[in-house]
N, C-alpha and C positions, 0 to 999 in steps of 0.2 A: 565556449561551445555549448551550445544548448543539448540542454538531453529532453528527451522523451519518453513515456511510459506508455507501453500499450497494458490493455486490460480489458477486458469483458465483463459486461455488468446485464444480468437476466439475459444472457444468450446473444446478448450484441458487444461486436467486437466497436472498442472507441481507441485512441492516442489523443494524449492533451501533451500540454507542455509542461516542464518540471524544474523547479530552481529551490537551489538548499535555503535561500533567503526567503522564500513564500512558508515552503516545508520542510519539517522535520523528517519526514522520508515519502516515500512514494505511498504508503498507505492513506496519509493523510491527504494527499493530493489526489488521490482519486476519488475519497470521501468527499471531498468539497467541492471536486466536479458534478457529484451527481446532487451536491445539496442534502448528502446524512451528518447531522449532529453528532460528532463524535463524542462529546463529553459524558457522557456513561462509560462511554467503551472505553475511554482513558482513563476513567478511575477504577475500574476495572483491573484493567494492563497493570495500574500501578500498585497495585493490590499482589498482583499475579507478582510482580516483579518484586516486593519486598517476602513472600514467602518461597520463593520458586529457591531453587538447591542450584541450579542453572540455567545456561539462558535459553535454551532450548523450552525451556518452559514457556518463556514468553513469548517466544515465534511460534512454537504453536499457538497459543493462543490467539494469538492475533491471526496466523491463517485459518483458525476453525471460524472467527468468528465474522471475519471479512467472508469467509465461503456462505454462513447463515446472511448475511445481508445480500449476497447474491452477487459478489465479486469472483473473479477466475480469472488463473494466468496474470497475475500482476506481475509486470517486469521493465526495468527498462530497454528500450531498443537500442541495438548498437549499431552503430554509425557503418558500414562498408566504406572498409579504403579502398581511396583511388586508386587502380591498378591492378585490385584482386577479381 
């Protein structure tokens, strides 16, 4: 089954398509649609990730800083069953 991720990037709503074999998760997959270099912001995260006390540390950090690159709403879309 294919999944997809909708998101918003500077005020315009996009969907790409999403696979755990491209990406590591949906953040990086919509870094790479729009063509941002992640490699700061990973070593960053992993920075964040060996001193944080929990992981809450690191999600946020990762949503303040996909919000300063000018992402919103990153999620993936769920499918409607047939019949609802």
């Amino acid at each position: 089954m294919a999944r997809i991720v909708s998101y918003r990037f500077k005020g315009v709503a996009r969907q790409i398509p999403f696979s755990y074999d491209r990406f590591r998760d949906l953040y990086e997959a919509v870094a790479a649609a729009e063509g941002i270099d992640l490699s700061a912001f990973l070593a960053m995260e992993q920075q964040v990730a060996m001193t944080a006390k929990d992981k809450a540390a690191i999600k946020n950090f990762r949503q303040q800083a996909f919000t300063k690159m000018g992402f919103a709403d990153i999620a993936f879309v769920r499918d409607s069953e047939p019949g609802n």
